[in-house]
Structure formats: structure tokens, C-alpha cells
C-alpha positions as CSV (number, residue, x, y, z in Angstrom):
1,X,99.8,122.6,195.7
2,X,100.1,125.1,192.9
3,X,102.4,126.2,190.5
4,X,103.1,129.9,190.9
5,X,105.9,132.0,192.3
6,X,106.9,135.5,193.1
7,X,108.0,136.8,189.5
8,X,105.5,135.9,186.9
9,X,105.2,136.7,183.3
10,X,104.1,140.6,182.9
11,X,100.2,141.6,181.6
12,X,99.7,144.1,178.8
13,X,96.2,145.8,179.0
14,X,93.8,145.1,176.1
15,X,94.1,148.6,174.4
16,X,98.8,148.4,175.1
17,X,98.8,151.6,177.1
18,X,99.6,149.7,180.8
19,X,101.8,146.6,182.0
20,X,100.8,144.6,184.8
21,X,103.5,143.1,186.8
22,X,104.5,141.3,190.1
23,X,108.1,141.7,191.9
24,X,108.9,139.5,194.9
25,X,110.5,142.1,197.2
26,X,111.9,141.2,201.0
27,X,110.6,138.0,200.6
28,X,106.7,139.5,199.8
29,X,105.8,140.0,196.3
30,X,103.8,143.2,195.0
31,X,102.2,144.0,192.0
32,X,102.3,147.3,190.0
33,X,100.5,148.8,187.2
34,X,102.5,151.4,184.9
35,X,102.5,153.2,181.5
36,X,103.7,151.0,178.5
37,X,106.7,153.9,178.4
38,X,107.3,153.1,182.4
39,X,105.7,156.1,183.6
40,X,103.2,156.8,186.2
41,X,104.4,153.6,188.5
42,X,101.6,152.5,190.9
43,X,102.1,149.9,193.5
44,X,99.6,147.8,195.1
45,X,99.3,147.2,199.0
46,X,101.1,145.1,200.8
47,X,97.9,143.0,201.9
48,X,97.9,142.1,198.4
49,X,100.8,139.4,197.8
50,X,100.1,138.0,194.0
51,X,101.2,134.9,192.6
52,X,101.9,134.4,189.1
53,X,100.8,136.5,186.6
54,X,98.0,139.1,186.1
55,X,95.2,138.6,184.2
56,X,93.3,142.3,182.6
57,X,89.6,142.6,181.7
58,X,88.8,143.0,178.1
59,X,87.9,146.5,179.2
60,X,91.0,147.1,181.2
61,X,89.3,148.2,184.5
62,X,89.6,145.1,186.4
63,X,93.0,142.8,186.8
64,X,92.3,139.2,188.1
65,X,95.2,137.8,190.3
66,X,95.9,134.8,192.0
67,X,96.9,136.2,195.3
68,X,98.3,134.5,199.0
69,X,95.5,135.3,201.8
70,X,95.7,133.7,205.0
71,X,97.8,131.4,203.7
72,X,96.0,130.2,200.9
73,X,95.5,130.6,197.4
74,X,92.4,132.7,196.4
75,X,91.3,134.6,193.2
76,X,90.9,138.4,193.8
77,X,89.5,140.8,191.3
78,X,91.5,144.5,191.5
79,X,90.1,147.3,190.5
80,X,92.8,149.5,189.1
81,X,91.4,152.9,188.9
82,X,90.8,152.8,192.8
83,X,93.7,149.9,193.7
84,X,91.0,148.3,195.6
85,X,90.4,144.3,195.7
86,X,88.6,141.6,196.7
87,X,88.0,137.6,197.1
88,X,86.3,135.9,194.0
89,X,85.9,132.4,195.4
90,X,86.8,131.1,198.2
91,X,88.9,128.1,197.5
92,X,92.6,127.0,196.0
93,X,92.7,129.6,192.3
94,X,96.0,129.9,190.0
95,X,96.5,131.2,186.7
96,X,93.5,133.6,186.0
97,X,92.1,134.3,182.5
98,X,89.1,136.5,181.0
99,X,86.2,135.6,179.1
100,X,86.8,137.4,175.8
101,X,83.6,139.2,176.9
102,X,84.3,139.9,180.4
103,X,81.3,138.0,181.7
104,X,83.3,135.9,183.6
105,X,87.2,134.5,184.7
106,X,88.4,131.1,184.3
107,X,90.9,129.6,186.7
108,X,92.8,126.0,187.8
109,X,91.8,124.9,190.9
110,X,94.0,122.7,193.4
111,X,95.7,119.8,192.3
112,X,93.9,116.1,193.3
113,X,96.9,113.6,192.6
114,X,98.3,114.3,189.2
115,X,95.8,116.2,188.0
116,X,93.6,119.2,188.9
117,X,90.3,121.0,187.6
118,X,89.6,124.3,185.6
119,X,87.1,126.0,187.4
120,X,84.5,129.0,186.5
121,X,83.6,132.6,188.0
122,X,81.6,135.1,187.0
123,X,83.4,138.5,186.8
124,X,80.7,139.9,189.9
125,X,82.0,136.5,192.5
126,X,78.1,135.1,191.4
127,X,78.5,131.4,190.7
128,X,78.2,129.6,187.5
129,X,77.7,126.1,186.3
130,X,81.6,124.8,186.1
131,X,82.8,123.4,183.2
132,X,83.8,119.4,183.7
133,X,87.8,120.1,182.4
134,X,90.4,117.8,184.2
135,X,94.3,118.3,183.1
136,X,97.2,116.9,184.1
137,X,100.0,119.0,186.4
138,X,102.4,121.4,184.1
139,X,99.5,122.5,182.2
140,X,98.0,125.5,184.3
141,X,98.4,127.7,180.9
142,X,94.9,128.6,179.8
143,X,94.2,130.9,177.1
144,X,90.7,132.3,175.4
145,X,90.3,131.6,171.5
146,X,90.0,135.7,170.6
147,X,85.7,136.1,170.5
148,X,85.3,133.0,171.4
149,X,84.0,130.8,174.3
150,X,86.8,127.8,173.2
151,X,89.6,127.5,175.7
152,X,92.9,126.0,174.5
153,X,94.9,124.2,176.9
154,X,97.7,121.2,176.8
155,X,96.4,117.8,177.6
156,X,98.1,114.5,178.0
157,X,100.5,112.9,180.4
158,X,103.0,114.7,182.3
159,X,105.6,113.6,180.2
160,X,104.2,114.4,177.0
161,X,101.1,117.1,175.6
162,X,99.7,118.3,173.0
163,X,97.4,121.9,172.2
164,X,93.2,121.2,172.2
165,X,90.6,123.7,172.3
166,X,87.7,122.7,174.2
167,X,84.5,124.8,173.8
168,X,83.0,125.4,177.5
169,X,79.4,125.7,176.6
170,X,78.9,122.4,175.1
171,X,82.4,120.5,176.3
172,X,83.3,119.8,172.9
173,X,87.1,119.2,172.3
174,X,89.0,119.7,169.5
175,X,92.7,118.2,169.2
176,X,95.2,120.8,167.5
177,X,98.2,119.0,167.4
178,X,100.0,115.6,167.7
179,X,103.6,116.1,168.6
180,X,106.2,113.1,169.1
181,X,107.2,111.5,172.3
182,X,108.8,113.5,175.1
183,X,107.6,116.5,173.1
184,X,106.8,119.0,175.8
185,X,105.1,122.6,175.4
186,X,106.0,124.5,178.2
187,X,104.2,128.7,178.3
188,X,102.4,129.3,175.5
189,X,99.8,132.2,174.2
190,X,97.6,132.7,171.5
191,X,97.8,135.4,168.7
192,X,95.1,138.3,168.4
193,X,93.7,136.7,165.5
194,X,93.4,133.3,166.6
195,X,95.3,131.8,164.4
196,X,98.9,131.0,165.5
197,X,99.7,129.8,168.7
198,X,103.7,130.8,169.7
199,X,105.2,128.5,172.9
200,X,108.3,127.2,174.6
201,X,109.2,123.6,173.9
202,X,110.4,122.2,177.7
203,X,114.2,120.7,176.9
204,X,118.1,121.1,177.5
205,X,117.8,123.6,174.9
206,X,114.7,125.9,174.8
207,X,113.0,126.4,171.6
208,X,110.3,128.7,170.8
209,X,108.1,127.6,168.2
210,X,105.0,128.8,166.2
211,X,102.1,126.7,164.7
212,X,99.0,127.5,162.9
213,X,95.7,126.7,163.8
């Protein structure tokens, strides 16, 4: 149903200082918190199996995760100070990512055919209106806009995407780019200025390529 494994991409906190990880160990996976120069390890509970990467607050308190419970796939906030966590939502939740203010976490939801929907929390587990955002499978990346309440994400057919930014408050889009056929963007993240976006291009031969905004 989702696209997330063991081993995922590792998390720097907002001010550099920590790494967030996950290790698939024995066949379970764990996540750990540590200083930037590898000191002070901590290690999460075993109850808490994550899957794919971590996601910090803006304030670096919190981490959101998608994690395995009961056999499904549920968003759970950590609080790392205490290594405590908890459910967000109740249903399918993948690839976590912060409000630039904290307010709130946006996540993909399970996939419906080809296709699944990004879906809305606020940072407290409250509901909010969700955002009508439908994107086809091999796009789970999400990333803020730095200050802003614009999301960019790839859109298009499987075979074939390209970067927009869509604005959640009033659903506006905003095409970035027009690549070629079989052109494929694979991970991709946004710089601290908002104005470059660095990804992988899906082929034989990686590439790893920069645009501007």
C-alpha cells in the first residue's frame, strides 16, 4: 500500500545540532536521535517501528514519523526530550512533513488505484479541513516552500512528472517545470531559501540535478 521501508533518508533538526534516523535491525526497524558529531546516541523503543524517514518540528521538540502499529501504517508524533509517542490519526500515513510554522503536519494517505491523497493534521491530532490534492504513485515526496503555506510536489503520470507548488489555503497550483518525456524526478528537497530545488533524476544512470525556482 505504501512506499516506505526500513532504512530511510536521515532528518537534520531545524537549528543542525541532531540527526534523526531509522535502522532496520533483526528484521524490526528503530529510530535514534544523536548529536550532529555522533554523540549522545538515543534509541527509541521497540514499540516504535518507523517507516521512512523522520520528519522534525520547526522547533525541534517534536519528530513526526510514519510508524507500523498493529499492522498498519499510522502517523505518530515523538516527543524527543521524553522519547514518548503517540497516534496522530487513525488511518494509512506515509511520508510526514511540517508546516513551516508548526501548526500542523502534512502526510500521503493510502493509495486508491494509481493514485493516493495528501492529507492534513494539526500538530495537537485536532482535525482540519483537508486539502483536495490527488497524486499519482512515486510521488510521496512532499516538501514546505521555507515560510510559506505552498507545498511542492511532482505531478503527472507515472511514467513522467514534473515540480508544482500548490498553495493549500486557496488550492492554487503553480507549474515549475516542464521536462521531456520519460523524464523522471525521483527524491527531491528544497533549499533554505526557497529558491533551488536539488533532486535525483530516476534512470540507468542517476543524475542529480539543480533548478531554480
Amino acid at each position: 500500500m505504501g512506499e516506505t521501508g526500513g532504512d530511510a533518508r536521515p532528518a537534520i533538526a531545524p537549528d543542525g545540532r541532531r540527526i534523526a534516523f531509522s535502522v532496520e535491525e533483526r528484521g524490526r526497524s528503530r529510530m535514534y536521535v544523536m548529536n550532529a558529531d555522533g554523540s549522545a546516541v538515543r534509541v527509541f523503543p521497540e514499540s516504535l517501528q518507523p517507516q521512512g524517514a523522520p520528519a522534525w518540528s520547526p522547533d525541534g521538540r517534536s519528530i513526526a514519523v510514519a510508524a507500523s502499529m498493529n499492522g498498519a501504517l499510522r502517523l505518530v508524533k515523538v516527543s524527543v526530550d521524553a522519547q514518548t509517542f503517540a497516534p496522530l490519526v487513525t488511518e494509512f500515513a506515509a511520508d510526514p512533513v511540517w508546516s513551516p510554522d508548526g501548526s500542523s503536519i502534512v502526510y500521503s494517505g493510502p493509495d486508491v488505484g494509481t493514485t493516493f491523497p495528501i492529507r492534513e493534521v494539526s500538530a495537537d491530532g485536532s482535525t482540519r479541513s483537508q486539502p483536495n490534492i490527488v497524486l499519482s504513485r512515486g510521488a510521496r515526496r512532499l516538501a514546505f516552500l521555507p515560510g510559506q503555506e505552498e507545498l511542492v510536489v511532482l505531478r503527472g503520470e507515472i511514467n513522467h512528472k514534473d515540480f508544482w507548488t500548490i498553495d493549500l489555503a486557496s488550492g492554487r497550483e503553480r507549474r515549475l517545470t516542464n521536462f521531456g518525456p520519460d523524464f523522471i524526478p525521483g527524491d527531491f528537497d528544497v533549499s533554505p531559501d526557497g529558491r533551488e530545488i536539488v533532486f535525483d533524476r530516476e534512470q540507468d544512470n542517476s543524475d542529480i540535478v539543480l533548478i531554480e525556482r
